[in-house]
C-alpha atoms as one frame of an Amber mdcrd trajectory, in Angstrom:
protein
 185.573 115.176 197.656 183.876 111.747 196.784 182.819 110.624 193.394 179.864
 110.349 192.689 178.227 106.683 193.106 176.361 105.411 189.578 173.130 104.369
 191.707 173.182 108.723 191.331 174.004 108.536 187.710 171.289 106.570 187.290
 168.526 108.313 189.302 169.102 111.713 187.905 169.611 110.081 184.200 165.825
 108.110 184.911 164.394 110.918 186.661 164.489 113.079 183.810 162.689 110.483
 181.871 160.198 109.853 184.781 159.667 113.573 185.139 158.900 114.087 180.654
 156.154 110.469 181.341 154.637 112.319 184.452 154.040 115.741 183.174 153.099
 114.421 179.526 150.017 112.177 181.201 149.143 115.223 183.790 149.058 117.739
 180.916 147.327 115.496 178.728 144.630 114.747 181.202 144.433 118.411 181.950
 144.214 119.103 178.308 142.149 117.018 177.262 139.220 116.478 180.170 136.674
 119.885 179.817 136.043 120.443 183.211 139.806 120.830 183.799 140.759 122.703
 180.733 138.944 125.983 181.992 141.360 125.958 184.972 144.647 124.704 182.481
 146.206 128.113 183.261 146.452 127.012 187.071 146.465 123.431 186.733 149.281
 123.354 184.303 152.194 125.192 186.749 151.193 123.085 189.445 151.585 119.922
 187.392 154.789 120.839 186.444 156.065 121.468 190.479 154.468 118.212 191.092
 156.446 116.231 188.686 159.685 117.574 189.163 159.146 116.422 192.952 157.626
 113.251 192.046 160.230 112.379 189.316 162.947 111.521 191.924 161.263 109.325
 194.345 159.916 106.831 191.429 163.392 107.099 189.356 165.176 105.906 193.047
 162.796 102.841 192.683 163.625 102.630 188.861 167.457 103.026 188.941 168.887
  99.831 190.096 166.889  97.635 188.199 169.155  99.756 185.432 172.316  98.077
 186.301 173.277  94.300 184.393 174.181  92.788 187.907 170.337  93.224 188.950
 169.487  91.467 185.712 172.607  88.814 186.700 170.901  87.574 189.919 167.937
  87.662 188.402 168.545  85.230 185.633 170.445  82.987 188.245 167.231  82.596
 190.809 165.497  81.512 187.895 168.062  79.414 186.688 167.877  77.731 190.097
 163.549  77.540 190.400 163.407  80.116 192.808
């Protein structure tokens, strides 16, 4: 079996942060917004399917910017003027 690689740690770790942001703005927007409230009880579910397959795809963008070696070459571009 192979081990797990930490770019994995890392999404799964961020996207459960990602998916609490994404469904606390939807279901504050929902909440909050009259027109939309009426229709919560429909609204809400969906919003919750929605983040949970949103989550992933902006934690994969968030993860390696996670790890010290992105913030390593990052300092050392800037060290150089690039």
């Amino acid at each position: 079996m192979e081990p797990i690689r930490t770019n994995t740690y890392l999404t799964v770790i961020a996207s459960m942060m990602v998916n609490a942001v994404v469904f606390g703005f939807g279901a504050i927007a929902i909440l909050s917004i009259p027109a939309l409230a009426g229709y919560a009880k429909f609204l809400l579910p969906a919003w919750i399917v929605l983040s949970f397959v949103v989550a992933p795809f902006i934690a994969r963008r968030i993860a390696p910017r996670m790890r010290l070696r992105y913030w390593r070459r990052r300092e050392e571009r800037n060290a150089h003027g690039l």
